[in-house]
C-alpha positions as CSV (number, residue, x, y, z in Angstrom):
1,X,0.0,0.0,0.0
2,X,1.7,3.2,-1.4
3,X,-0.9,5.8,-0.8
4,X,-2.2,5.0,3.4
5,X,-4.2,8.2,3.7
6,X,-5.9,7.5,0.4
7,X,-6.7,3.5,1.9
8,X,-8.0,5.6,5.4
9,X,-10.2,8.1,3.6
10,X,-11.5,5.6,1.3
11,X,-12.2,3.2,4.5
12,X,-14.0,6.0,6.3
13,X,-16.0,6.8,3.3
14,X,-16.9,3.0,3.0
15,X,-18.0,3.1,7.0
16,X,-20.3,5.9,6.7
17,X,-22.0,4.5,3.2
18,X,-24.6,2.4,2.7
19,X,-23.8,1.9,-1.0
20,X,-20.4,2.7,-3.5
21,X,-19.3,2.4,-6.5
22,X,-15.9,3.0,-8.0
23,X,-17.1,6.1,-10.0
24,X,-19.0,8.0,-6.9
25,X,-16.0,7.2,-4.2
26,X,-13.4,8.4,-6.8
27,X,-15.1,11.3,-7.5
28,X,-15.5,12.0,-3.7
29,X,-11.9,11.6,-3.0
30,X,-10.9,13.5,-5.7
31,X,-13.3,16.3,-4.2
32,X,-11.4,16.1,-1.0
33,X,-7.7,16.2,-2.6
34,X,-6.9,12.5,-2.5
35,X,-5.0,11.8,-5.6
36,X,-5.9,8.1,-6.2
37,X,-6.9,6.6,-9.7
38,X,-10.1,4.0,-10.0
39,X,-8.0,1.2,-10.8
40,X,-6.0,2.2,-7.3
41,X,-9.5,2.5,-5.9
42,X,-10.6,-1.0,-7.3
43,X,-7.1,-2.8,-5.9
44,X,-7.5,-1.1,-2.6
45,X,-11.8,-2.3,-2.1
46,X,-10.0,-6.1,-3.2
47,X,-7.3,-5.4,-0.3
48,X,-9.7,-4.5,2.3
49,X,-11.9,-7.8,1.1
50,X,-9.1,-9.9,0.8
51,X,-8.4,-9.1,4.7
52,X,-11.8,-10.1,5.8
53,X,-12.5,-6.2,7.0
54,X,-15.9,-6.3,4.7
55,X,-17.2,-7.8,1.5
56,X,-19.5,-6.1,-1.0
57,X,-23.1,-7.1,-2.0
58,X,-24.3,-6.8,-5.6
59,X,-27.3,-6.0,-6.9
60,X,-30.0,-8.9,-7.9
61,X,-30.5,-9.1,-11.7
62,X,-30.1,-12.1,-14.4
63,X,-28.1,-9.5,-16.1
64,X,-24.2,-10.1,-15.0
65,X,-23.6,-6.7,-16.6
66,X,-26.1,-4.8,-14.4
67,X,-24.6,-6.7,-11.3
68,X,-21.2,-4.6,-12.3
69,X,-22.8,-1.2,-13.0
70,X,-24.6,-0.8,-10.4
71,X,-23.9,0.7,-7.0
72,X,-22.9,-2.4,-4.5
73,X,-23.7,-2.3,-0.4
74,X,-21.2,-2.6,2.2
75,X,-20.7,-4.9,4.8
76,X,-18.0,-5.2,7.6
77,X,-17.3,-8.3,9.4
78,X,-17.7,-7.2,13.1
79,X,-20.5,-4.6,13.8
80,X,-17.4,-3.0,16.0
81,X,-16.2,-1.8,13.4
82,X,-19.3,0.4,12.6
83,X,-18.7,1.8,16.0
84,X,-15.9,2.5,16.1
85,X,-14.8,4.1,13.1
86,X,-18.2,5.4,11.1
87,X,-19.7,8.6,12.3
88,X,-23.0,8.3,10.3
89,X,-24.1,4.7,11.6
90,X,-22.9,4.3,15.4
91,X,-26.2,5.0,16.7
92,X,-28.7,3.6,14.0
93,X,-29.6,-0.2,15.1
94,X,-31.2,-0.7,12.1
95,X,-28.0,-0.4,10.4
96,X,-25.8,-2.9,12.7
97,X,-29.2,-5.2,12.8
98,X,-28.7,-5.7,8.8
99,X,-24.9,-6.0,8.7
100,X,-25.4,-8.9,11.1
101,X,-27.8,-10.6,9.1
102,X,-25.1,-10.1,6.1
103,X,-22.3,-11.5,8.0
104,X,-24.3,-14.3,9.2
105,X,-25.8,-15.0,5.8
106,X,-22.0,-14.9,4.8
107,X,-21.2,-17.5,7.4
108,X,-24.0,-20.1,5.9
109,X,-22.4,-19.5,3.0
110,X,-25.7,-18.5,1.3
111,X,-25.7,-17.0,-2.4
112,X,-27.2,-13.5,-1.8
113,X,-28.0,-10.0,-3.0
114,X,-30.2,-7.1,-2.9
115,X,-33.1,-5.8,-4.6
116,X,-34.2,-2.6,-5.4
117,X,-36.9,-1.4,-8.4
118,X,-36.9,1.7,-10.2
119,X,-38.9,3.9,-7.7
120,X,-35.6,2.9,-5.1
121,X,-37.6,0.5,-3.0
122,X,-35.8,-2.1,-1.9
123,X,-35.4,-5.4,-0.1
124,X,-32.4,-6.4,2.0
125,X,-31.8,-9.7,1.0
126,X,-32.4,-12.1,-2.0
127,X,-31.3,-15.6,-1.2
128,X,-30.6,-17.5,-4.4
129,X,-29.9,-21.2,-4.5
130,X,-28.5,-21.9,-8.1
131,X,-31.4,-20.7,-10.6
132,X,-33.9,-20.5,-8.0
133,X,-34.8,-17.8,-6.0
134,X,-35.3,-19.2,-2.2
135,X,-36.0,-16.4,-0.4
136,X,-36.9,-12.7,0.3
137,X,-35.4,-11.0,3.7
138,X,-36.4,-7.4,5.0
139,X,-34.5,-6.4,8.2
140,X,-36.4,-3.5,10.2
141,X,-35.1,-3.3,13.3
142,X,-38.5,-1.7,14.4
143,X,-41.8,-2.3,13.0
144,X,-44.2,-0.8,15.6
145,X,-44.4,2.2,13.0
146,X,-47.1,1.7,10.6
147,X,-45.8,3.8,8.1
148,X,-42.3,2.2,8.1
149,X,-44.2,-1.4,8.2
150,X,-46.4,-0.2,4.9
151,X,-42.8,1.2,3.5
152,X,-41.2,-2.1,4.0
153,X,-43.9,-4.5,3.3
154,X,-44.5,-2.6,-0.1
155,X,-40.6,-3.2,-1.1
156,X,-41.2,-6.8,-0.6
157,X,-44.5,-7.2,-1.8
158,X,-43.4,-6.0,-5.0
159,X,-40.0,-7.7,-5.1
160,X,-42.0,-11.4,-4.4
161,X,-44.2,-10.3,-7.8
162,X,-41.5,-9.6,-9.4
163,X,-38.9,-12.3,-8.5
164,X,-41.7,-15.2,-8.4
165,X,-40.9,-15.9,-4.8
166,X,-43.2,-16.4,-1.7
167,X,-41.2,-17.0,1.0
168,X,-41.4,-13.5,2.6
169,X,-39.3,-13.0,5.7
170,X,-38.9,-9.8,8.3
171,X,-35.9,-10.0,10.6
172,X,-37.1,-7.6,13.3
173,X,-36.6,-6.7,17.2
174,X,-39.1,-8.6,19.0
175,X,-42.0,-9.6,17.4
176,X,-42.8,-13.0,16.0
177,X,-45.6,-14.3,13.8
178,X,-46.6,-14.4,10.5
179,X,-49.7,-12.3,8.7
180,X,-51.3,-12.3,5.7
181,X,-50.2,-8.8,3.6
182,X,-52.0,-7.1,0.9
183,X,-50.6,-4.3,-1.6
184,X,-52.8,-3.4,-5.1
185,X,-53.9,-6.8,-5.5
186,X,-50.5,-8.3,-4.2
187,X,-51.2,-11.0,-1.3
188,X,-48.3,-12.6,0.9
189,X,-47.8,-14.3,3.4
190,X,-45.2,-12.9,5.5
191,X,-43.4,-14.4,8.3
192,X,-41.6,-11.9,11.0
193,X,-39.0,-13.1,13.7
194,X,-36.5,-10.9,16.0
195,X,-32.8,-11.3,15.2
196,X,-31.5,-13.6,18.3
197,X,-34.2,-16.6,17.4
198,X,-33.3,-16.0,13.6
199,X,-29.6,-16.2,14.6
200,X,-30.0,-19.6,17.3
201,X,-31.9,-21.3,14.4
202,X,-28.8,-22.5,12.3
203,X,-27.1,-23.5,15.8
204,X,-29.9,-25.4,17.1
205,X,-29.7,-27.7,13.3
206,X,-26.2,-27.9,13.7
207,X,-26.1,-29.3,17.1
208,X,-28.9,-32.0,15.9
209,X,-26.9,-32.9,12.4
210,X,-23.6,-32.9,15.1
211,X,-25.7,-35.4,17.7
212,X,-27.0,-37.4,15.4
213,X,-24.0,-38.4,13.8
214,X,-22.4,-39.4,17.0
């Protein structure tokens, strides 16, 4: 690494976004005085990556070429992180709720992406098992607002029309169940469950796969 403030500014600017690209974060730098060229900026993302310090998320489409265009989301590997070094995110849970359900969705080494539509709605989390898609994941942290529970059932409402999937999830604080969800003619059923009994589920199989090959 030649250029260290460069690698700091760009890692700060990675902490306190939701979404980059190469284009937008060279462009920022470049606003700021960092002299650093994309294909610097593209070896440094790989570097940071490579070190387990955060992975990128692309975009869901059957189109490989609009998985590169568009704008990817950020994940770090440790929530501390976040904390420690953004100063845009340390006090959103909603934030640290979704990178855990990334990192854990890392760990069970799922296939996944994100959604989003032309109106900028989006869902979280597509889970894709070779061709197939498996399922759709909203994380909202709190749902006890109705207009942020219409905002976020809409998103997924749309994405389950549009991705021929019905195997709606919401990864939320505290409240488990499942309703029955309506949007123009659009009707899911959605299943919600907070973030520690999502997280104990994939323990609790692997203990019985681990017992009962003892």
């Amino acid at each position: 690494i030649k250029n260290e403030e460069s690698l700091k500014a760009l890692l700060k600017l990675l902490l306190d976004s939701k979404e980059y690209s190469i284009s937008k974060s060279y462009n920022t730098l470049k606003s700021l005085g960092y002299e650093i060229g994309k294909s610097t900026l593209q070896k440094y993302i790989s570097c940071i990556e490579n070190s387990y310090f955060a992975f990128s998320l692309p975009i869901f489409s059957y189109k490989i070429k609009d998985q590169m265009q568009y704008q990817k989301k950020v994940y770090f590997i440790d929530n501390a992180f976040i904390n420690a070094i953004s100063t845009k995110f340390s006090n959103n849970v909603g934030r640290l709720y979704e990178n855990i359900v990334a990192v854990e969705l890392k760990r069970r080494k799922k296939e996944f992406y994100y959604w989003k539509n032309i109106d900028k709605e989006e869902v979280d989390f597509i889970i894709k098992n070779y061709a197939k898609i498996n399922q759709l994941i909203q994380v909202c942290y709190d749902i006890s607002d109705s207009d942020t529970k219409k905002r976020e059932m809409r998103a997924l409402l749309k994405a389950s029309k549009d991705l021929k999937c019905n195997n709606l999830l919401v990864i939320n604080q505290e409240y488990s169940g499942e309703e029955d969800v309506e949007w123009f003619g659009i009707k899911r059923k959605v299943k919600f469950i907070p973030l520690w009994k999502w997280l104990l589920m994939n323990r609790v199989k692997q203990n019985r796969t681990a017992d009962s090959s003892v």
